[in-house]
C-alpha positions, 0 to 999 in steps of 0.5 A, a space after each residue: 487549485 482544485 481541492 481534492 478529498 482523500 480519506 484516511 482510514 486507519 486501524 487494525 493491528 497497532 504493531 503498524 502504528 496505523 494513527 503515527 504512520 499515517 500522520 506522517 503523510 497527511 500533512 503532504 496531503 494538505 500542502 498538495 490540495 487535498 481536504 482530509 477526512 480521517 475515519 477509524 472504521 471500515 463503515 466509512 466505505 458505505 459512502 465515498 461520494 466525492 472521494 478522490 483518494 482512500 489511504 487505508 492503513 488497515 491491518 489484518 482485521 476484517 470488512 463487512 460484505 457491504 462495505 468491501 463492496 462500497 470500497 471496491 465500487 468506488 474505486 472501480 468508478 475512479 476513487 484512487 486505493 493507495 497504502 504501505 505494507 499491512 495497512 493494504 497488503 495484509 488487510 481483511 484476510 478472508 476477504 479473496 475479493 479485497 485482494 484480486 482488487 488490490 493485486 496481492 496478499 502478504 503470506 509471510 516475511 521469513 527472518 522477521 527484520 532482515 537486511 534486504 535490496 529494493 531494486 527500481 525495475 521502472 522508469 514510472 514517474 512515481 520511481 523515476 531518478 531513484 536509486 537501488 536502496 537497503 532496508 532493514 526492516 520486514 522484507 514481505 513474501 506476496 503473492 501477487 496479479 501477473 497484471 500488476 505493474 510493478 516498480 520495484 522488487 526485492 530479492 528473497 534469500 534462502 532461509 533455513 526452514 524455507 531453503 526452496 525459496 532462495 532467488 525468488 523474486 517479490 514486488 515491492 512496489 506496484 500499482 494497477 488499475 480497477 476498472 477506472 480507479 487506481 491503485 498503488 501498493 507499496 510493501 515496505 513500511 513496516 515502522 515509522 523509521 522505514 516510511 521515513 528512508 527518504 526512497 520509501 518516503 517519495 515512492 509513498 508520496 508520488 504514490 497517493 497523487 498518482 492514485 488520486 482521482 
């Protein structure tokens, strides 16, 4: 087998537990081929020669200018972007640039932890054979790229400072392309107990090999 290299890159806000939740997947990682780095700063997008795959598990935070653009010039020459809820879809706020790459940005979570559906709308390998499931976890408002291709969504209930927004229907899951590189966005993920739901977990996992260079 051919040994691929992912980079993990984790950091930002501790309330995502970015070290806990991306040991999760390393070792699934390892059994699949692939030699992993682990970084704890953005600078180790100032050089992603040989990277096949970057797990970024980064939330809020910020990014310098010259390390966005070493991210976003790898991945449009073929480095895979893949990563759960804020470690991808609430990174570097300010930067409009990050999220025109990744095809959306997290706005808010009305309710905070709330029951909610994640409802398979694809028959992608990476969400073939699953079945419609619940979560109690944070259910994430995004604004999203009409060009993503979504896998799942989630359906937003009326809240009571935000009635408008009853039956408004949110991705969940969604992968695109970057010039020749690939990225998947999962939005569940919140805490280790929902990267552990076995759904989130085999969308998360499908998800890294199918970004993979």
């Amino acid at each position: 087998m051919t040994t691929r290299r992912a980079l993990v890159v984790r950091g930002g806000w501790e309330g995502h537990v970015p070290v806990e939740a991306t040991d999760l997947f390393i070792p699934f990682l390892r059994d699949n081929g692939f030699e992993v780095t682990v970084s704890g700063s953005t600078s180790s997008y100032l050089d992603l020669s040989g990277v096949d795959l970057v797990v970024q598990c980064i939330t809020m935070s910020d990014i310098a200018d010259e390390e966005l653009k070493g991210l976003e010039t790898a991945v449009r020459a073929g480095t895979g972007l893949a990563g759960w809820h804020g470690g991808i879809a609430d990174s570097f706020r300010t930067k409009a640039d990050y999220h025109f790459m990744t095809g959306g940005q997290f706005v808010s979570h009305p309710g905070g932890f709330i029951d909610h559906r994640i409802s398979i709308v694809s028959d992608d390998p990476i969400v073939a054979g699953l079945e419609d499931f619940d979560l109690h976890t944070e259910q994430y408002y995004v604004h999203a790229d009409p060009t993503n291709t979504v896998l799942a969504t989630t359906t937003v209930r009326a809240h009571p400072d935000y009635p408008w927004i009853d039956g408004a229907v949110m991705p969940a899951v969604w992968t695109r392309t970057w010039g020749d590189g690939k990225i998947f966005v999962c939005t569940p993920g919140h805490k280790l107990d929902d990267l552990e739901t076995p759904q989130v977990r085999t969308i998360i996992e499908r998800g890294l090999l199918w970004a993979s260079k």
